[in-house]
N, C-alpha and C positions, 0 to 999 in steps of 0.2 A: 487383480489385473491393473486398476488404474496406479496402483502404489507401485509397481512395476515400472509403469508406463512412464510416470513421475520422477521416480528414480532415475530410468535412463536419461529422462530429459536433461535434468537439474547439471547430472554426469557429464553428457556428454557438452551441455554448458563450457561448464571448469573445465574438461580437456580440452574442448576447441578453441577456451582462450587462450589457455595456456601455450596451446602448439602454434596457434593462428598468431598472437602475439611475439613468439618467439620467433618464428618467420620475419615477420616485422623488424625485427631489431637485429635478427644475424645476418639479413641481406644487407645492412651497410656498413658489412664487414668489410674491408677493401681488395680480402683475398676473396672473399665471393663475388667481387661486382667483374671479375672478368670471367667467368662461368658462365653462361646461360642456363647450359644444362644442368648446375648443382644447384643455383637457385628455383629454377623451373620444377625440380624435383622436389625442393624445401617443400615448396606452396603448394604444391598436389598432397603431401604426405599431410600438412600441416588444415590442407581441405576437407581429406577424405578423413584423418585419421582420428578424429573426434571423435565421427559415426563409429568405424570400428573397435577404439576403443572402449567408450561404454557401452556398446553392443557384448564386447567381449565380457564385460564389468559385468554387466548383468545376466551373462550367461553361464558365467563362474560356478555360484554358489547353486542355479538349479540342479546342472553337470555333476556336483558335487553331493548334492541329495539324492541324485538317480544312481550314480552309484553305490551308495550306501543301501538305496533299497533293492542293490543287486541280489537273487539268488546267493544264499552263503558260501554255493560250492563254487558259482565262479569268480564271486568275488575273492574267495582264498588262492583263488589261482589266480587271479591277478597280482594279490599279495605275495605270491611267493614267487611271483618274475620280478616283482618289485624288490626281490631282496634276494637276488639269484647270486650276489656277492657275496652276502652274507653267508649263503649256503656254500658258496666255492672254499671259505676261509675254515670253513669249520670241517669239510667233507674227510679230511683224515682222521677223524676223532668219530667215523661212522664206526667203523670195525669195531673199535672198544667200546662202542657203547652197549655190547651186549654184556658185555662182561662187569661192566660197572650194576651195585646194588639197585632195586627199584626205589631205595630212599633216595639214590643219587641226584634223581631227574626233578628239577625242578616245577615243571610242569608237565600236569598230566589231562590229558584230552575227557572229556565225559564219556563218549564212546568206547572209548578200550574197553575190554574186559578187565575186571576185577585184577590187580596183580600182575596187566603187563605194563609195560614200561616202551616208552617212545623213543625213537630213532631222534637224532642228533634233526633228519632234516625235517620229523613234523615239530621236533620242538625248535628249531629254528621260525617253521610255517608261523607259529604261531605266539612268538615272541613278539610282543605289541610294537612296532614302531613308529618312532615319535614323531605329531603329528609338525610337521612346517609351522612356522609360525606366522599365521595371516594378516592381512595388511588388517588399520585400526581404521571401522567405521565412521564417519561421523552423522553421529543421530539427531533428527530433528523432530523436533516436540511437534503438537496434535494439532495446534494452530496455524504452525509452517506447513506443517504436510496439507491439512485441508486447501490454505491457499495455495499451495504446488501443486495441488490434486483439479481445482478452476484455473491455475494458468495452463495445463496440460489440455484439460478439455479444450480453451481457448485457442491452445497449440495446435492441437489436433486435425479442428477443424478448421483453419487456417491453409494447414500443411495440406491437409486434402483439396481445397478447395485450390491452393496453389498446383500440386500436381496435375489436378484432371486440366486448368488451365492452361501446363505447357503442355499434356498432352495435344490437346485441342490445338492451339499453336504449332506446336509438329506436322499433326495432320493437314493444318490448313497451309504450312510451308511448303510441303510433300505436293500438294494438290497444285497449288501454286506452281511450282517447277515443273511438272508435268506437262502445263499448259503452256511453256514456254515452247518458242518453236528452235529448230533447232540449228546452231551458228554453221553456215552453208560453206564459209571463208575456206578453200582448200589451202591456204599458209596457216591456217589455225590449227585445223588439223594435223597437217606435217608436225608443225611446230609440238603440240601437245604429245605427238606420237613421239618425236623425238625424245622430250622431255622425260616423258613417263616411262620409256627405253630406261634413260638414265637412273631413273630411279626404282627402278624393277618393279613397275606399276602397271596396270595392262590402260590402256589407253580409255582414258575418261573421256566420258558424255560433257559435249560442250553445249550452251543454250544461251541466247540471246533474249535481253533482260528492257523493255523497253522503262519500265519505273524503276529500278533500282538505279544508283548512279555509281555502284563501287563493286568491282568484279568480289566473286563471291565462291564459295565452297558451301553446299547445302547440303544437307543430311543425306545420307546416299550416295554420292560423290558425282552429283552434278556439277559443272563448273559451271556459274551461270556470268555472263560477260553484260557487260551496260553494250549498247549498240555505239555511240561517242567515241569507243576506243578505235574503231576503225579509220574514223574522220580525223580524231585529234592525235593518234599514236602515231610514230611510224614503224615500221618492223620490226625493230630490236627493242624498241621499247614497247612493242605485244608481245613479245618471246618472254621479255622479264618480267612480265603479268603472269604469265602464264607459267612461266616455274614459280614466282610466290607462288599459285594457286595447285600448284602440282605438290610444291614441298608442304601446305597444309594436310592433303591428301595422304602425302608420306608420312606424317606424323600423327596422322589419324585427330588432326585437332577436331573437326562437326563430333564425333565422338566423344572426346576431353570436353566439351564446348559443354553437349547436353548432360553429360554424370556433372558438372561442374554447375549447371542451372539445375539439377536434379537434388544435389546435395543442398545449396541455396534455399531450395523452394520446403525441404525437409526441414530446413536446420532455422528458417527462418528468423528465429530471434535470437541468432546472431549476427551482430553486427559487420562484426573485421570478416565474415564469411564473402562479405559485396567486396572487401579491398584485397582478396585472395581471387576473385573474377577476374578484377580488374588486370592485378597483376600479373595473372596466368597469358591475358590476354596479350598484354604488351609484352610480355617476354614472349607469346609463338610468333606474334609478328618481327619480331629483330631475327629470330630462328630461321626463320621464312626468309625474311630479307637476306640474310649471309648466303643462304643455299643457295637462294634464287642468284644474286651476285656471281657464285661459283659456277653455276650452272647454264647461265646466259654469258657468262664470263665480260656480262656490261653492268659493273655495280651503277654508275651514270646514269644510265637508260633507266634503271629502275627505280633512282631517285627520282627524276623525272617522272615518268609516271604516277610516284606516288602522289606530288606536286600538283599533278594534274586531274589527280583522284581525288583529291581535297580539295581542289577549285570547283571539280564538276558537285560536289556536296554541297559548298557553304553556296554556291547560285542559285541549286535548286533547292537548298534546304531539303535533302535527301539521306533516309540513315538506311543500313543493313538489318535487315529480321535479326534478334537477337539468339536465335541457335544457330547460325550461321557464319561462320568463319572465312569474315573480309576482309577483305586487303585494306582499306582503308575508315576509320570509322570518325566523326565529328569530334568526337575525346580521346581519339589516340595521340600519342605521345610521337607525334609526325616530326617534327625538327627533330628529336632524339634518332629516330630512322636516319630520314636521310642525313643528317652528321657521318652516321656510323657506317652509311654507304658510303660518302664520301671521304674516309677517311683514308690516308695512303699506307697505315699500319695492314697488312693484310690479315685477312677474316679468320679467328681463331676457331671456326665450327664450321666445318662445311658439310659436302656429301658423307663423308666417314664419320663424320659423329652424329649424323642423322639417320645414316641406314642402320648404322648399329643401334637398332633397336632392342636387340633383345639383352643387350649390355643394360639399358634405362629402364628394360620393362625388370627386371631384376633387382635393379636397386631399388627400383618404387616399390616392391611387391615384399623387399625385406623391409623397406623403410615402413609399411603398412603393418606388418609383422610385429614388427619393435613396438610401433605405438601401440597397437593393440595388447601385447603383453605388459608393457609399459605401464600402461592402464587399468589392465584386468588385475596387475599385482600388487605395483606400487604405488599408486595414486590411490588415496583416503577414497571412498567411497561415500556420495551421500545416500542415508541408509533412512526412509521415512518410515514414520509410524500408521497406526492405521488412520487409512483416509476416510473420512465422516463424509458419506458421498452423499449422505439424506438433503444435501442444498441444493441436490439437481432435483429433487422433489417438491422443497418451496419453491425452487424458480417454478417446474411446474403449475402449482397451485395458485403461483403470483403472477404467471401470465392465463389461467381457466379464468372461462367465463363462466365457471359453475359457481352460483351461489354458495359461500361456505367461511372457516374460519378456520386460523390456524396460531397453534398456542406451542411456542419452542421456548423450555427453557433449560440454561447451561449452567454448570456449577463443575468446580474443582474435580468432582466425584465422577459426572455423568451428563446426559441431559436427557432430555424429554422432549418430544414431538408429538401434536396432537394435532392430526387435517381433518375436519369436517367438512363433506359434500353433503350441499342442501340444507334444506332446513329443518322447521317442526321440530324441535330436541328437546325431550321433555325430561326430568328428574322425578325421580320419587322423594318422600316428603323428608328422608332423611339426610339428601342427595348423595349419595353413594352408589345409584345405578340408573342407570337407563331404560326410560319405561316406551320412551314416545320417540320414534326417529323417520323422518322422509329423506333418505338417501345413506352415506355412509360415514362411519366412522374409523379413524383408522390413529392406533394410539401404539409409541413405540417407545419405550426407555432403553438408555446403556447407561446400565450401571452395576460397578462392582465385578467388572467382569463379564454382565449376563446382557444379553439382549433379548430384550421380552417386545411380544408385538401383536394387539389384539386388533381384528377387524372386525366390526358389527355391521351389519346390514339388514338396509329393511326388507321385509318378506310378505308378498300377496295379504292381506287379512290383517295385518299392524305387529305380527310377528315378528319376530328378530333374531338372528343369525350371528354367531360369534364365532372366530376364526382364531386358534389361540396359537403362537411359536413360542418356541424359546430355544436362542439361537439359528433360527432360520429352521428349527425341525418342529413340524405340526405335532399338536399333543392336546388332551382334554383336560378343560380348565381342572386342575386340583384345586385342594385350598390353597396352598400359596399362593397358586394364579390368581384365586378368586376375592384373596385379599389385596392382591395386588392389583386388581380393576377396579374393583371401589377403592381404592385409593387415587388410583389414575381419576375416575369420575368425579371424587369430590373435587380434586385437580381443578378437573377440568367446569365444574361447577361453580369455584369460584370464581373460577374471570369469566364465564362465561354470560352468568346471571346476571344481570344489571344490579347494579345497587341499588338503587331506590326503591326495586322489586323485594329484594333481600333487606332493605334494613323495613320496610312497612311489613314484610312477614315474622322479622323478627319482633320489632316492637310490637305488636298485636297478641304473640305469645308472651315473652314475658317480660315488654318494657323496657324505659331506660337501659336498664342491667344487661339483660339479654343485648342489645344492641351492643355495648360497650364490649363485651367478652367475647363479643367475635371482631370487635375492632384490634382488640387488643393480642388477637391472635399471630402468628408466623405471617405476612402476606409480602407481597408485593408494596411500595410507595402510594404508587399509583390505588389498589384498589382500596387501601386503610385510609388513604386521600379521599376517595368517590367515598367509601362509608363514613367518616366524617362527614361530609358535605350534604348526604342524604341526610342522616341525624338531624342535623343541622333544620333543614329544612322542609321536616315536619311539622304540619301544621300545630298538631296539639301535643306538640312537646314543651312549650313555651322557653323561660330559661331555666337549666338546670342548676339544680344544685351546686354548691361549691363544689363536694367530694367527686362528681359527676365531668366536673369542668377541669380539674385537676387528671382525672382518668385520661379525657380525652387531650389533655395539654399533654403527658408523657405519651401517649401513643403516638401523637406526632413529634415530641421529641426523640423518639426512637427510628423515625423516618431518615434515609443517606441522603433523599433527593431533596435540595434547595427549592428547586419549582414545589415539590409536592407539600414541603414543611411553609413554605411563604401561602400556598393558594388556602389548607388547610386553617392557617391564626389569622387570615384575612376571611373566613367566613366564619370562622369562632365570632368575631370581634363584629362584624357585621352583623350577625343573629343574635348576641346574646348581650345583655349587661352585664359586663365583667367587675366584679366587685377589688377592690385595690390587693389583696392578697392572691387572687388570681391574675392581674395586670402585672404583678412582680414575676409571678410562674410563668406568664407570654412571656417577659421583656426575658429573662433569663435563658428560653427556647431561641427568641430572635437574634440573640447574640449570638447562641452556638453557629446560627446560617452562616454558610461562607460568604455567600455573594452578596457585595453590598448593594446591590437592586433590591434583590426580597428584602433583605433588615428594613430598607427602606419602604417601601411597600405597606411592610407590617406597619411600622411606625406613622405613614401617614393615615392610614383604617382607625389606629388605635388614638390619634390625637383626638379627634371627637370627644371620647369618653376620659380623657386622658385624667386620672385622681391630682391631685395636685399636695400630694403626700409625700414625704421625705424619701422613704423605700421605693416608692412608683419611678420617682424622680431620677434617683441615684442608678436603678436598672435603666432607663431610659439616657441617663448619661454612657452608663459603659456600653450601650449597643452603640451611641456615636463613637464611643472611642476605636470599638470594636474592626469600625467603617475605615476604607482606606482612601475613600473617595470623596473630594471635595464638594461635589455637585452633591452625591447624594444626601452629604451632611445637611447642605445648605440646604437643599429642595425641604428635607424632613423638618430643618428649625422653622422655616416657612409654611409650612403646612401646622406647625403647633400654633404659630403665631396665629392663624386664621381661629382660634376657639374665641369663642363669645361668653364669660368671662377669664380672663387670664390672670391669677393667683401669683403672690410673689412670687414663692418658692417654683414655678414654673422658668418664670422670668430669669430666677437667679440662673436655673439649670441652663438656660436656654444661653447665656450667657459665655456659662463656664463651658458649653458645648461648641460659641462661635468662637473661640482660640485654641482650637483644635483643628481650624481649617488654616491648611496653608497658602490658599491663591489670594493673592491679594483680591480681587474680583469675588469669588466666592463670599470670603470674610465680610467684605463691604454689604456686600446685599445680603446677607443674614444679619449684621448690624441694621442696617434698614431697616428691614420688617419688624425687628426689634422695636426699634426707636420709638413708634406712635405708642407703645404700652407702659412702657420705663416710670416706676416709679421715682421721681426727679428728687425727691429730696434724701433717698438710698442708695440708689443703682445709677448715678451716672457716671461717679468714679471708675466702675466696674466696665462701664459700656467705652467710656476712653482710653479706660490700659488697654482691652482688649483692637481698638480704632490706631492708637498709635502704635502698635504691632506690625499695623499694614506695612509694606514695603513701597507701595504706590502713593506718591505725595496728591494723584489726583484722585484714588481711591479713597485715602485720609481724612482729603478734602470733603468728599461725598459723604463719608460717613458722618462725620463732626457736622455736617451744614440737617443734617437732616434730624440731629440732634436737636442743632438750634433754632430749627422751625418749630420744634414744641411749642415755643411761647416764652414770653419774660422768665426769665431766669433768673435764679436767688444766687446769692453770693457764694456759697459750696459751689454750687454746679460752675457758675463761672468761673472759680479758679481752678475747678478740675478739669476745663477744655483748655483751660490759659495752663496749666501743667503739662498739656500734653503737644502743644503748642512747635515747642523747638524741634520736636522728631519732623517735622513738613520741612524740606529743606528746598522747594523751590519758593520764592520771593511773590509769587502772581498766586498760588496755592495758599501761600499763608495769608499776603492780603485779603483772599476772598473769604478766610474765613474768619479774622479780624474785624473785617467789616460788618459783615453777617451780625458778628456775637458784639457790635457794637450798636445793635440797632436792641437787642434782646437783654442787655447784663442790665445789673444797675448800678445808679449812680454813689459808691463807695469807692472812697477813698483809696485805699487798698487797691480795688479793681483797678480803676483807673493806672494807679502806679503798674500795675504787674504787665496790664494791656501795654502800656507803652512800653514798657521793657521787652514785650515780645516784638513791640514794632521796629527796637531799632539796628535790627538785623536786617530791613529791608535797604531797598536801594531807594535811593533820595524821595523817585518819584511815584514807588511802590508806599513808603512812608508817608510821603505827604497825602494823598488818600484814604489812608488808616486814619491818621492824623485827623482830617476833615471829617470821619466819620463821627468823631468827638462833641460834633457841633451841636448835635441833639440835647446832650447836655447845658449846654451855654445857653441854647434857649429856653429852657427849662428852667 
């Protein structure tokens, strides 16, 4: 039913744009813009014929199955009206069919007796004909149907909740107009009498309106009148009120009005359905205006009027009940009226193409025809799969206040649904079945085709109750069943058990080992994660073994999820002391991570212990290279830099790790943190290639000044910041660090020469400061 329901929705979608859009774009044709009535008719067809097309659409193929499961007798009799031509063409070749051999006939009926031979017209009957060729579905997969299957319920109740609203609205309009009293004016009357003469209409109930401010047509065919028209109208111009409100009547619009807010309130998510309203509406009222013009024979007067009907609205800020068909409304298209009143071209639609009603109820009624055929044949069908309605059961479950748990999972194949109500859910020791339950269980698989579906329930005395399907038909568990509930139960055992419960019962049995070989089983991220982490933090496991640490390194390398492989080597590394050939097997894990946050992560846990060994080093380099993020590079060389002692080959890494960052700011503060460790008479060449890489001459500056706070410097170091020297290309940047490493180099000959040569790129009085900085020497 909902795959139905779905279907037509999605259907009637695509038709209603397609004809509601098409509306749109044919009405500014310029041979339609002088029609009322052909455009008027587009946008009803274009309204209604959505609905009836996918209505039609999906009533096709039932139609077509009911006939097939006709009675054979009269189904053959329907076949053979269906092919009464056929029979006509062949009928002189009856007579000789006696005469021809019984091999002649090609076919023979089962029924006959042995040896007779068929008439020309049952072998006709029974000549298969070929079937039409049907229009091509288009199918959508089990993901679209489910979400089409929750916009429909969404739809649903929507749609309902909008009908009983205008219901409600009806009635309280109905009620409303009742209580009006009734307009006493005997020119009103004449006048209405007159009018509704003219239009072969029996004389409408008039009613004087003290809140509304715009004469009106109300369901039933009340005319309800504002009381203002008496004071502010004068006579011809209430006669022209009062044919508008006669030729709505004529036209049956309160009727058009509500199928047209009916269809709306149905079809709600469509859009262009509000601008097919709209339009319906402005085109009755110009309809209206022409008649009325013809028929008070004062187009003037009823401009006027309308003038005046717009003035008594925007004063009081007053609108018309929306199922009610006014003469005047706040967003109608009022200057387009009266223009068209006013024009001296006379009115192309008057009485005669208004009473010809039954002319327009014809063409709409073919026009409704077309689309609906239109639709049922030609237009592609969307054709859904089955709808997975089991999420109106989580939503259930997700808004109960009942204590409980629920475990879905989906795969290519199938899925799995497990809702627990209540608690106490106990397992036996193998956990394959359920021993212990306070309330119910209810466990469902689709897969393969089959849909299996057990219920357990608890029973007086702690007994238990099992309820078994397969395929919606009750049936006693066999073994397959029975294999297939202990299956569902160990399921549902593992995520159910807590871990910590689960790895303290397994290591108790049989240890490390045993723990690992159910880590290392089929599971979820998530629970091979919680069992690691339990491991982990038992008491008297201490640290484990290499081969043990290695075990549990590849079971979280076999983990998809970044959160669960990052939280997983962040508490290996926390718990354990990882000896340098299992720091190689981390670093090797933490690279494959996508997300450069966890690499990071892992790398700041593991700096602490971090081996200062070639291997360790070289994987701890390719997990920066790995990294696509500046920050996180930096953050991690600065989190190495905090170990209490730092080994060269640390340093060097750390090194060839900061010219892989490309922000200049980045780069600069992981030089920093660098800097206070720097073996000075090795690594300071290394620390200024990578320093005069920066892009930033005030970043450069920071890096190299924070170099040269080390302390006195030997003559390598100083011509390795004086070689790096000319990449600073602002004048106030290079002084500052000229100066700086004037206060720290020493006094050699050489230095001296190469220092001034960097200074004489500066500007006069950028160099005379450099220059002065010299002076330390001279007193020396």
């Amino acid at each position: 039913m909902l795959e139905a329901l779905a279907g037509w929705l999605l259907n009637y979608l695509l038709h209603s744009t397609a004809l509601l859009g098409g509306a749109m774009l044919l009405e500014r044709h310029p041979a339609l813009q002088r029609s009322l009535t052909v455009r008027e008719l587009m946008w009803r067809i274009a309204l209604f014929g959505g609905l009836l097309s996918a209505t039609a659409q999906a009533l096709a193929p039932p139609l077509m199955a009911a006939f097939e499961q006709l009675p054979a007798e009269v189904r053959r009799s329907e076949e053979q009206r269906s092919v009464g031509l056929v029979l006509a063409a062949v009928e002189p070749a009856v007579d000789a069919a006696d005469e021809m051999p019984p091999t002649a006939s090609p076919v023979v009926d089962a029924k006959l007796a042995p040896g007779a031979v068929p008439t020309a017209v049952e072998s006709a009957a029974h000549t298969p004909v070929p079937e039409p060729v049907s229009r091509q579905d288009v199918a959508l997969g089990a993901s679209f149907s489910n979400a089409a299957g929750a916009l429909t319920v969404a739809w649903a109740i929507v749609a309902l909740g909008s009908l009983i609203l205008l219901g409600l609205r009806l009635a309280a309009l109905r009620w409303r107009v009742r209580r009006l009293s009734p307009a006493g004016e005997p020119s009103w009357q004449q006048a209405a009498q007159r009018l509704a003469g003219l239009a072969g209409l029996p004389t409408p109930t008039l009613r004087m309106s003290e809140g509304w401010h715009s004469p009106l047509v109300a369901p039933g065919g009340a005319i309800c009148l504002p009381r203002w028209l008496a004071v502010k109208l004068d006579a011809g111009q209430c006669e022209a009120v009062l044919a508008h409100e006669i030729a709505h009547l004529l036209r049956r619009d309160p009727a058009w009005r509500l199928a047209g807010q009916w269809a709306a309130a149905l079809g709600w998510l469509q859009p262009l359905n509000h601008l097919a309203l709209r339009r319906l509406d402005a085109l009755a009222e110009l309809a209206c205006d022409r008649w009325a013009a013809q028929a008070s024979g004062q187009p003037q007067a009823l401009a006027e009027s309308l003038y005046a009907c717009a003035e008594q609205i925007v004063q009081r800020r007053g609108s018309a009940p929306r199922l009610a068909a006014a003469m005047a409304r706040p967003d109608s298209a009022l200057l387009q009226r009266i223009r068209s009143l006013m024009e001296e071209t006379p009115m192309e639609e008057g009485k005669e193409g208004l009473v010809a009603k039954k002319f327009k109820w014809r063409w709409l009624a073919l026009g409704g025809v077309l689309a609906a055929l239109f639709g049922a044949v030609a237009v592609p069908a969307v054709v859904l799969g089955k709808i997975d309605a089991d999420w109106v059961l989580e939503l259930q479950d997700g808004v109960s206040f009942h204590k409980g748990t629920r475990i879905v999972t989906n795969d290519q194949n199938g899925s799995t649904r497990v809702n627990v109500r209540g608690g106490d859910l106990h397992f036996n020791e193998a956990e394959d079945e359920i021993i212990g339950l306070a309330g119910t269980v209810r466990i469902s698989e689709k897969r393969g085709g089959v849909h299996r579906e057990v219920l357990i329930e608890s029973q007086p005395g702690g007994a238990l109750k099992k309820s078994y399907s397969v395929d919606g038909k009750a049936q006693q568990l066999d073994a397959v069943g029975s294999e297939w509930l202990k299956t569902m139960v160990r399921h549902m055992a593992d995520v159910m058990v807590s871990a910590d419960e689960r790895v303290k019962k397994l290591h108790a049995k049989g240890g490390v080992d045993a723990v690992l070989a159910d880590i290392e089983k089929p599971r979820s991220d998530f629970h091979r994660r919680a069992r690691v982490e339990a491991l982990l933090n038992l008491r008297d496991v201490g640290d484990l073994p290499p081969p043990a640490i290695e075990r549990v390194l590849a079971a979280v390398d076999g983990m998809g999820s970044d959160f669960d492989r990052r939280t997983a080597l962040v508490a290996m590394v926390e718990h354990q002391t990882l000896p340098a050939a299992q720091q190689v097997s981390l670093l090797r894990t933490t690279a494959r991570i996508g997300s450069d946050f966890d690499r990071r992560n892992v790398l700041e846990a593991l700096a602490s212990q971090q081996a200062d060994e070639a291997e360790v080093l070289q994987g701890w380099v390719k997990v920066m290279k790995a990294m696509g993020s500046d920050f996180d590079r930096r953050t991690a060389i600065e989190h190495l830099m905090e170990r209490k002692p730092l080994g060269k080959s640390t340093l060097d890494a750390a090194l060839q790790a900061s010219s892989l960052l490309g922000s200049d700011f980045d780069r600069r503060t992981a030089l920093q943190s660098i800097a206070p460790h720097l073996d000075m008479a090795t690594q300071v060449e290394s620390y200024v290639q990578s320093a005069t890489r920066i892009g930033s001459d005030f970043d450069q500056r920071e890096a190299l000044l924070k170099l040269i706070e080390r302390g006195p410097l030997d003559k390598s170091a100083t011509l390795a910041i004086l070689e790096g020297t000319p990449r600073i290309g602002a004048d106030f940047e290079l002084a500052t660090v000229l100066k700086a490493l004037a206060e720290q180099m020493p006094a050699d000959s050489e230095v001296l020469s190469r220092y001034r040569k960097a200074a004489r790129r500066l500007s006069d009085h950028e160099r005379g400061q450099v220059e002065k900085a010299l002076d330390r020497f001279d007193k020396g």
